[in-house]
C-alpha positions as CSV (number, residue, x, y, z in Angstrom):
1,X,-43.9,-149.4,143.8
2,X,-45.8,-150.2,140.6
3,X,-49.5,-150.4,140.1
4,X,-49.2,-154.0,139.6
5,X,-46.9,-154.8,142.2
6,X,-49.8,-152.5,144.8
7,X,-52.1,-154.7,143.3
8,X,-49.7,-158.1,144.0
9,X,-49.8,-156.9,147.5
10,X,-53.6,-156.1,147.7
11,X,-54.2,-159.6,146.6
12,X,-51.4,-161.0,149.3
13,X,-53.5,-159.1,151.7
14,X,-57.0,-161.0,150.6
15,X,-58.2,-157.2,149.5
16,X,-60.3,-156.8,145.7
17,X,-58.1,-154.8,143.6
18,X,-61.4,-153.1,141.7
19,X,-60.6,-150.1,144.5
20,X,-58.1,-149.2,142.0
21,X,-59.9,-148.5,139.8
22,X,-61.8,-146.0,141.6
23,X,-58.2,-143.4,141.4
24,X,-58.9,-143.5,137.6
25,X,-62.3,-141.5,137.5
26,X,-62.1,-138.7,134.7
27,X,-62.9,-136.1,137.4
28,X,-59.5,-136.6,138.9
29,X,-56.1,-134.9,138.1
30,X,-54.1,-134.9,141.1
31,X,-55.8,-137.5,143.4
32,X,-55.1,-140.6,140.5
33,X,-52.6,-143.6,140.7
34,X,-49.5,-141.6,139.7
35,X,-50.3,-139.8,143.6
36,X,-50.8,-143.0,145.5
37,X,-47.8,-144.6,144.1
38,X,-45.6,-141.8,145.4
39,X,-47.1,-142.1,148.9
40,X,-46.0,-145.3,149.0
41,X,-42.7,-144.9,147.2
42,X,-42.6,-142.5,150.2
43,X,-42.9,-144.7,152.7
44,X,-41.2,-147.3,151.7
45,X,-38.1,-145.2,151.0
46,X,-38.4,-144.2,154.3
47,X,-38.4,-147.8,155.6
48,X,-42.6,-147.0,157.1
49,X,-44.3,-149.3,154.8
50,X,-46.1,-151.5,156.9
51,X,-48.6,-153.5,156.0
52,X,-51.1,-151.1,157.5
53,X,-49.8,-147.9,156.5
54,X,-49.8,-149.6,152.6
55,X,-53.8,-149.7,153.1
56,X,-54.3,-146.7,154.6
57,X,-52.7,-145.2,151.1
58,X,-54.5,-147.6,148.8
59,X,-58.3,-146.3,150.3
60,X,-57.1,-142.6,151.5
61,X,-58.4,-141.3,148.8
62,X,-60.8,-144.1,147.2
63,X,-63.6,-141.9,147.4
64,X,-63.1,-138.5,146.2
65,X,-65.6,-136.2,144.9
66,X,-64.1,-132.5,145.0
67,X,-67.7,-131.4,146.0
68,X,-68.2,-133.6,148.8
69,X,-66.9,-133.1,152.4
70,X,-67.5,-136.3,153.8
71,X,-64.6,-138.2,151.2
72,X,-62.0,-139.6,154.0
73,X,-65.1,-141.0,156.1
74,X,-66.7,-142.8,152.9
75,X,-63.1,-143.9,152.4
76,X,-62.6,-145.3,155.3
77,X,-66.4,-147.0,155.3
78,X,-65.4,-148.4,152.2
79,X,-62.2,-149.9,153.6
80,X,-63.9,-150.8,156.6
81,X,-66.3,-153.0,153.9
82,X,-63.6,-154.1,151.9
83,X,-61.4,-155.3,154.9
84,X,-64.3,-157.3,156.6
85,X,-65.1,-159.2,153.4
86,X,-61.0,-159.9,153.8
87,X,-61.3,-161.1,157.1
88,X,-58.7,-158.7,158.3
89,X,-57.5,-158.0,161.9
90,X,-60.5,-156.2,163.7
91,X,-58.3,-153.6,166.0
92,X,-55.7,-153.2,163.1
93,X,-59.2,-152.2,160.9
94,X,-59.8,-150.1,163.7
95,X,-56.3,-148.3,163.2
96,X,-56.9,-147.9,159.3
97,X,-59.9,-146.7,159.4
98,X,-59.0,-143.9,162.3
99,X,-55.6,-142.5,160.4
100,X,-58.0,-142.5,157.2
101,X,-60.0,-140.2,158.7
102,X,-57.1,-138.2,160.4
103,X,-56.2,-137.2,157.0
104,X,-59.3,-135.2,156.6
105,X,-57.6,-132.7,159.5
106,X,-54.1,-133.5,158.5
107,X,-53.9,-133.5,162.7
108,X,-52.1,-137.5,163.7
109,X,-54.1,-139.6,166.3
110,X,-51.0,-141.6,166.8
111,X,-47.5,-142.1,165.3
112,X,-48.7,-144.3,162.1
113,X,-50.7,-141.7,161.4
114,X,-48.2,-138.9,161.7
115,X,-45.8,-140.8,159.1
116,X,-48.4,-141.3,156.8
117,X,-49.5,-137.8,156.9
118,X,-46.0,-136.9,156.1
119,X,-46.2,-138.8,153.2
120,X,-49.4,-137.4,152.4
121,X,-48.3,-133.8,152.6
122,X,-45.1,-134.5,150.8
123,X,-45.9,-132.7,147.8
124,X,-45.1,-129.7,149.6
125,X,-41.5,-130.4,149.9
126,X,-41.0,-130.8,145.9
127,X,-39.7,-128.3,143.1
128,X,-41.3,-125.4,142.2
129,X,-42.1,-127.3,139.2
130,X,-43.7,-129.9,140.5
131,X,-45.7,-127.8,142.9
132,X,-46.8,-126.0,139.6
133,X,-47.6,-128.9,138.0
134,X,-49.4,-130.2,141.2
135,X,-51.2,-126.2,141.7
136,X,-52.3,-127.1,137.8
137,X,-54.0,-130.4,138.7
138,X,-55.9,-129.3,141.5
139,X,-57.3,-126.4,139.3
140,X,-58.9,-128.7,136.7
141,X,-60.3,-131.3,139.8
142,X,-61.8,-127.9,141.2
143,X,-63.0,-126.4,137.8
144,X,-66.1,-126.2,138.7
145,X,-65.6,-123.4,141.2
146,X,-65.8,-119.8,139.9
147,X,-62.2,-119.0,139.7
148,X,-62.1,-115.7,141.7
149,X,-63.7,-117.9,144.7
150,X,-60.9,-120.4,143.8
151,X,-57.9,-118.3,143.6
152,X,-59.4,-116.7,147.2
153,X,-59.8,-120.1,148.9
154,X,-56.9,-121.9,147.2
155,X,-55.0,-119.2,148.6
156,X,-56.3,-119.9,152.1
157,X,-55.6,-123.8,152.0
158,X,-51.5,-122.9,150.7
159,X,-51.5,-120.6,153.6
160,X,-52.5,-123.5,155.9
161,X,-49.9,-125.6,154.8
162,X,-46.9,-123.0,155.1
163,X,-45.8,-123.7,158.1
164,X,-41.7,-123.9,156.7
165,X,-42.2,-121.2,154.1
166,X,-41.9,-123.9,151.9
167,X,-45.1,-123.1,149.6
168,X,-44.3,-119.3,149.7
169,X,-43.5,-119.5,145.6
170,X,-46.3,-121.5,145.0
171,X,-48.5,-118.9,146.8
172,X,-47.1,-116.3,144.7
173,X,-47.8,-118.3,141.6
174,X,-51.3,-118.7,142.6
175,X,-51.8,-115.0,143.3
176,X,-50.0,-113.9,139.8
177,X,-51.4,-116.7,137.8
178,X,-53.9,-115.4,134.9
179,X,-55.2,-119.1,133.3
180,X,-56.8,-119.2,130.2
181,X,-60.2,-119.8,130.2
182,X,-62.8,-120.5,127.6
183,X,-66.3,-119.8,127.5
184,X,-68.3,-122.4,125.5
185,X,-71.7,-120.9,125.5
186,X,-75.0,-122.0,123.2
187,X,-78.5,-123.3,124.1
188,X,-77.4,-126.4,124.5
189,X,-81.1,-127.7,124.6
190,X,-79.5,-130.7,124.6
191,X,-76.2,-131.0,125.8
192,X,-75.4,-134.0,123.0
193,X,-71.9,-135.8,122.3
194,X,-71.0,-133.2,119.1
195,X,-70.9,-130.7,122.1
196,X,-69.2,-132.8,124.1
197,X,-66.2,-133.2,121.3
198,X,-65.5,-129.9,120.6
199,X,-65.8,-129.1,124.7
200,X,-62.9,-131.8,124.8
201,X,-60.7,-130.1,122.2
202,X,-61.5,-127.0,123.9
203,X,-60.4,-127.9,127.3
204,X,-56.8,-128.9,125.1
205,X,-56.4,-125.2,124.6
206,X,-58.0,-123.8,127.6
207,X,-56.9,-124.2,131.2
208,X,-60.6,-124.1,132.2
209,X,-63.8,-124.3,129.9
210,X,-67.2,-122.8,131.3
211,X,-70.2,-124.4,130.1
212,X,-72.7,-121.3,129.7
213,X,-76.3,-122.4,129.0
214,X,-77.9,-119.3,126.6
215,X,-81.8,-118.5,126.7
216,X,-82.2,-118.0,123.0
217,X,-85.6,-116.2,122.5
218,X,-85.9,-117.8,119.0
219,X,-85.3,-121.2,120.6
220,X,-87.2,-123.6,122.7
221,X,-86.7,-123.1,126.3
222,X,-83.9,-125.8,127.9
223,X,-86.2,-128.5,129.1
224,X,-83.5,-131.6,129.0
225,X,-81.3,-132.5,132.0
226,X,-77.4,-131.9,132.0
227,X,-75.4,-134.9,131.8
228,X,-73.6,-136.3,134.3
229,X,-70.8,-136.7,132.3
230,X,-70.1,-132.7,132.1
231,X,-71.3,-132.3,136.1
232,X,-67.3,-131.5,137.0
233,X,-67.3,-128.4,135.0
234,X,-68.5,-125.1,135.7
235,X,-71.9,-124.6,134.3
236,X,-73.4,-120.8,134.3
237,X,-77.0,-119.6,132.6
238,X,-77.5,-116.2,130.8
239,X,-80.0,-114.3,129.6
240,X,-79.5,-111.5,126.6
241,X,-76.7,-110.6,124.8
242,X,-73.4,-112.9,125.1
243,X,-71.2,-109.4,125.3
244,X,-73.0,-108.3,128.1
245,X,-72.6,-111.7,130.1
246,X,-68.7,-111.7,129.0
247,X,-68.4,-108.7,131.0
248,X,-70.2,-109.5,134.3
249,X,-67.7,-112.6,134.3
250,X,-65.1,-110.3,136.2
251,X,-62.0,-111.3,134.4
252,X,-61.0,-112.1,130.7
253,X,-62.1,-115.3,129.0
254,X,-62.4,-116.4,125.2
255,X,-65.5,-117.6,123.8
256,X,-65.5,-121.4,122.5
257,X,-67.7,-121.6,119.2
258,X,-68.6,-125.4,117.7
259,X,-68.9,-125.8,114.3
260,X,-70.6,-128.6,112.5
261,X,-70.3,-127.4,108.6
262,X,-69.7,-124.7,106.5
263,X,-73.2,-123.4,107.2
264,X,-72.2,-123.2,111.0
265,X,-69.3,-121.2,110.1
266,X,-71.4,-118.2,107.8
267,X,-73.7,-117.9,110.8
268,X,-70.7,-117.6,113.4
269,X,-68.8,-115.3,111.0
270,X,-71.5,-113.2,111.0
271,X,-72.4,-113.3,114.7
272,X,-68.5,-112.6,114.7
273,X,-69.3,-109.3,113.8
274,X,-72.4,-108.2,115.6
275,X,-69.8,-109.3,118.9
276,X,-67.0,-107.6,117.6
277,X,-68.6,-104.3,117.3
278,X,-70.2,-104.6,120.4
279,X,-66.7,-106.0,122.5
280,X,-63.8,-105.5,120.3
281,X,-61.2,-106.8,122.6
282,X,-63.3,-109.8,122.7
283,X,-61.5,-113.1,121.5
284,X,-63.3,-116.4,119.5
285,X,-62.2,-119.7,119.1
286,X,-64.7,-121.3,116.8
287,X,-63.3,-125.5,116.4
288,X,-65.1,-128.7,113.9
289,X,-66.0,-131.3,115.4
290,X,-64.9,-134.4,114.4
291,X,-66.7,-135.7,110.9
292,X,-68.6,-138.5,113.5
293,X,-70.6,-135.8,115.0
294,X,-71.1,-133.5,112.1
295,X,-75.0,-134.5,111.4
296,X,-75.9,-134.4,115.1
297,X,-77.7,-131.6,115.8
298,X,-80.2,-130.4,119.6
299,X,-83.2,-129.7,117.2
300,X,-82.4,-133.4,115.1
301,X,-82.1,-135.3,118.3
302,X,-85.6,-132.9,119.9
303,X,-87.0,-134.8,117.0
304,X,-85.7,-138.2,117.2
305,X,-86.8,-137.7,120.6
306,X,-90.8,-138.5,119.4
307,X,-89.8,-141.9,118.2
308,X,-87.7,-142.5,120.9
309,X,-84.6,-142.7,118.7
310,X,-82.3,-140.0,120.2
311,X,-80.4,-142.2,122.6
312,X,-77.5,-142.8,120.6
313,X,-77.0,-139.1,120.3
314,X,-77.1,-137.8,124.4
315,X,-74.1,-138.1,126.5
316,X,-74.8,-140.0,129.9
């Protein structure tokens, strides 16, 4: 089933088809439209798409924040909402909204609820490909996790879920894996939409990107907030030398440098080799940002900032 024929049938059912919109948030990889089309494809190819069990996929996941623990019981609120304002069936709301929450435990309160959690769960039963591809998605909704507490806990869910042996190369994947991550590190004081496009063309290379916050003693001190824009990515703070942060990290990384000119560039080059004496092994990506952000600058917008004039520049 397409997008636009779920959203046909949302509209057939007297539902607002704005919840869709909700599976397109730039946080998610895995939990997007592409995965609630296959749960239904799912059930309907295995003749259990009833009008309830079609529901129960569209808000599943509605709300998902990988930080929260309370998603599948602001889902099902939400449905609970959205299906009063429908005038839908009060006991079959009541059914809904229970097998919503059933899939916080993956444990069935009745039989609608164990075929949709089949459907749910279905990814296990793919390719190793796909599961790769699935693993790979996961790790970018969960970036924000240090990834030695990832690998540990991801390791832990997989385990959970092998009750057939089925995930047992996806396990070993996981445990062999080595992704690449990138360390873009700078005062950051603010956090302003030039950082913001080379940290995009970053996380093109990279697997992961860590935003690390520098205290730079010839610098202001960082008084601006973070935006909420970057909130999804892990964000660490150091003190002294980058070398010396590099290696308290625990595993290999490669340092992200932005670059706004060629003057940017004679200062990194010679930073280069400050860190390269100091950490040979070390490796620097240093990218431009695009010729729209080349002028923007922390201390430019710090003074914009007095004539209230920096908006334009800040990320949200």
């Amino acid at each position: 089933m397409t997008i636009s024929e779920i959203e046909k049938h949302l509209i057939e059912l007297g539902f607002n088809t704005e919840v869709l919109n909700l599976y397109n948030q730039p946080h998610r990889f895995y939990h997007t439209q592409v995965h609630l089309a296959d749960v239904i494809l799912f059930l309907k190819s295995n003749q259990k798409l009833s009008n309830e069990l079609f529901l129960v996929a569209v808000y599943h996941d509605a709300v998902y924040n990988p930080k929260s623990k309370t998603n599948e019981l602001d889902s099902a609120n939400l449905f609970e909402q959205d299906a009063i304002k429908a005038n839908y069936n009060k006991e079959k709301i009541k059914l809904i909204k229970q097998i919503i929450l059933d899939t916080a435990s993956h444990k069935a309160s009745c039989n609608e609820s164990e075929e949709f959690i089949k459907a749910d769960l279905n990814i296990f039963n793919q390719s190793l490909s796909k599961l790769i591809e699935y693993e790979n998605q996961i790790f970018k909704e969960f970036q924000f996790v240090n990834y030695l507490v990832y690998k540990k806990e991801r390791i832990k869910v997989l385990q959970k879920f092998n009750t057939n042996k089925n995930v047992d190369a996806l396990i070993q994947y996981v445990e062999a894996r080595k992704p690449l991550i990138g360390v873009f590190c700078g005062s950051f004081n603010p956090f302003h939409k030039g950082h913001y496009n080379v940290l995009q063309k970053a996380e093109r290379i990279c697997d992961k990107v860590i935003i690390a916050f520098g205290k730079n003693p010839e610098k202001n001190e960082r008084n601006w907030p973070i935006p909420q824009t970057i909130s999804f990515r892990e964000q660490l703070e150091y003190n002294g030398l980058l070398t010396d942060f590099l290696d308290n990290l625990g595993y290999d990384v490669i340092v992200i440098r932005g670059l706004r000119n060629s003057t940017d560039f004679q200062y990194e080059q010679n930073q280069y080799r400050y860190i390269q004496e100091l950490k040979p092994q070390v490796k620097i990506i240093n990218i431009f940002c695009d010729k729209e952000f080349e002028h923007i600058s922390s201390s430019g917008i710090r003074t914009l900032e007095k004539y209230n004039k920096h908006q334009n520049y800040l990320l949200d």
